[in-house]
C-alpha positions, 0 to 999 in steps of 0.5 A: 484552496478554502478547506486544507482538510482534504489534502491534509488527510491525502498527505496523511495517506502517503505518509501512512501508505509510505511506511506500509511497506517498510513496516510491512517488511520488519513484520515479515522479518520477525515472523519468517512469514510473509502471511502471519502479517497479513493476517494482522493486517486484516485484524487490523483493517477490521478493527479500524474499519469498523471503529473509524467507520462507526465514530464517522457515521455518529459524529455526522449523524448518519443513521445506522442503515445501508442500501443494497448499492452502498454495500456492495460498492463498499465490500467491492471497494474493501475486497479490491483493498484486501486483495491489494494488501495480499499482493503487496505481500506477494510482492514484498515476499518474493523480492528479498529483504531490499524489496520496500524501496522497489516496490512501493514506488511501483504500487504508488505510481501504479495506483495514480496512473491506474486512478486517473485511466479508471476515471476518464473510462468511467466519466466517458469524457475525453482526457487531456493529452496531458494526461497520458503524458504524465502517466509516461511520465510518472513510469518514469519517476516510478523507474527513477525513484525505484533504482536510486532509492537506497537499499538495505545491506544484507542482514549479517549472519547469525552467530552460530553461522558465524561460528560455524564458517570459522570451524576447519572443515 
């Protein structure tokens, strides 16, 4: 491959994508909330959206004006992203403080499987059957990746908590 740029930057999605959930998790640790978070998130997603997209569109030269298609397809695009980032937060709520090691093997082999049926629907070709086998395939590196990956111990209690276990009853 000439130009290493582009799988550079997909590498530099993973390992952007892969701390997502871990730092997600201590977000939600310090803010005993799993929606304070999400609400940076979004302050965070408009901020580096609008910049990265303005720096982008100057450095190539692209003039400052959108079609009616680009935009819907570009806010569809954004709400799919939003509405991922929200039920990832869901999902990281509900499942206790171990959850980042369950969950983003989930989200991540998902996303690729979903991508590629996504695609074969919208390009009307016929798939390789090898795809379906690395779609079989990758369900089960998301159940092997999920259940060996190491899980965070309980967090110890406070210790007033302490204190008061030890008091006689």
């Amino acid at each position: 491959m000439k130009n290493m740029l582009p799988v550079i930057f997909a590498l530099s999605t993973g390992f952007f994508w892969g701390t997502y959930g871990p730092v997600l998790a201590q977000a939600r640790i310090h803010e005993k909330s799993p929606f304070k978070p999400y609400v940076m998130i979004g302050v965070a997603y408009l901020v580096w959206g609008i910049i990265g997209g303005l720096v982008g569109m100057a450095s190539k030269g692209d003039t400052f004006s959108f079609t009616k298609e680009g935009t819907y397809w570009g806010f569809a695009a954004g709400t799919l992203g939003a509405w991922g980032a929200l039920t990832l937060t869901l999902a990281m709520y509900t499942g206790g403080t171990a959850i980042p090691q369950v969950v983003m093997p989930i989200v991540f082999g998902t996303a690729v499987s979903v991508t590629a049926i996504v695609t074969v629907l919208t390009s009307k070709t016929q798939a390789d059957p090898r795809l379906w086998l690395g779609i079989v395939g990758m369900g089960i590196c998301i159940v092997t990746v999920a259940y060996f990956t190491p899980h965070a111990a309980p967090h110890s209690p406070k210790p007033a908590e302490v204190q008061s276990a030890k008091e006689p009853a």
